[in-house]
N, C-alpha and C positions, 0 to 999 in steps of 0.2 A: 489586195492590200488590206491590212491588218486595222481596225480604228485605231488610234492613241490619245490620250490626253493627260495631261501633265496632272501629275498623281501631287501630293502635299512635299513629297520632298524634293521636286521640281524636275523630277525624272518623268520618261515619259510611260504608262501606263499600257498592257496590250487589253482587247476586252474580254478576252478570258483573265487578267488579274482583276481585272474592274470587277468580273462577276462575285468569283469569289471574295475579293473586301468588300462589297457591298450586303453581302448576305442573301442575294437573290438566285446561288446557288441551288439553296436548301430550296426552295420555288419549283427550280427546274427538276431536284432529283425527285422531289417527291410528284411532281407531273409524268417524268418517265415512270416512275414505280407504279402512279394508278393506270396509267397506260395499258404495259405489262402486265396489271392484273385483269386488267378489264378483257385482253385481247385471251389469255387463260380461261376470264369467264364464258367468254362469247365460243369459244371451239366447240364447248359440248352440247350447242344450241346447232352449230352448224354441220356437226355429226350428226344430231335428230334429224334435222330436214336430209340431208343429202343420203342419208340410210333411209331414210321413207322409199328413194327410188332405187332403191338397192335388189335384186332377188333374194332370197333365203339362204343359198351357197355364197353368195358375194358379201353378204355381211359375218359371217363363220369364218372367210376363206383368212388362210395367211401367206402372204403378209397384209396387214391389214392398209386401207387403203382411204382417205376420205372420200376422194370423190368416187362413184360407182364406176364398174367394167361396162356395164348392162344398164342403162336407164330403164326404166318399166314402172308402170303404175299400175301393176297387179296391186300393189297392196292398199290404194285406193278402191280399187272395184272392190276389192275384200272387203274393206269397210261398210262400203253403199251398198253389198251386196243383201239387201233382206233376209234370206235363206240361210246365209254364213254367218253374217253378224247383224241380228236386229235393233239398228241404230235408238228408233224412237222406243222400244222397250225400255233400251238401256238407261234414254233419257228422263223419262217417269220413272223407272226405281230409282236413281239417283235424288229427283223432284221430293219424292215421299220418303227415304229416308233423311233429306234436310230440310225437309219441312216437320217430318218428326221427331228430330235432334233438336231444332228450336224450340218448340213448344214445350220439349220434355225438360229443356235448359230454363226455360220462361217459366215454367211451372215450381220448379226444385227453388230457384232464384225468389221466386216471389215469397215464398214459404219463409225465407230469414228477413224479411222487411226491406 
C-alpha cells in the first residue's frame, strides 16, 4: 500500500509526488550518482587485488575475467623471494632518494626566505 496524504489542494498525495514537490528528489539523484561512481572507483582496486592471485597467462588471457581461473600466490613468493626481488634493497633506495628530494626541496626553499 502506497502512503498518501492530502496535498494543499485537498487531493490525496502518492510519495513518490511528495518526493518530487518537496525537492528531496535532487538528495536522492545525487546519492545514486555518488553511489555509481563510487562503485566505478572501487572496480580498479578490486581488479589489483584479485589479479595479484591471477598466474601470468590468466591475466593476458581473453576473455578477460575478474575473478582468477587459477588462484596461486606465486606472485607473492616472487615478491618475498630475495634472489628474484630484493625487497629491503628496494626499501632503502626509495628511503634515500626521499630523504634526498627533501633536503634538496628544504635547501632551494630556504634560499628565497
Amino acid at each position: 500500500m502506497v502512503a498518501q496524504t492530502i496535498g494543499r489542494t485537498g487531493q490525496r498525495q502518492s510519495a513518490v509526488r511528495r518526493l518530487f514537490t518537496s525537492g528531496r528528489w535532487i538528495q536522492w539523484f545525487v546519492g545514486l550518482l555518488l553511489a555509481t561512481f563510487s562503485l566505478a572507483m572501487f572496480y580498479p582496486f578490486l581488479w589489483l587485488i584479485f589479479s595479484s592471485f591471477k598466474t601470468g597467462a590468466d591475466i593476458v588471457s581473453v576473455p578477460v575475467s575478474l575473478l582468477p581461473r587459477e588462484w596461486t600466490l606465486s606472485a607473492y613468493r616472487m615478491v618475498l623471494d630475495p634472489n628474484r626481488a630484493n625487497l629491503p634493497r628496494a626499501y632503502v633506495n626509495s628511503i634515500v632518494v626521499a630523504t634526498a628530494t627533501v633536503v634538496a626541496i628544504l635547501a632551494t626553499s630556504s634560499l628565497g626566505g
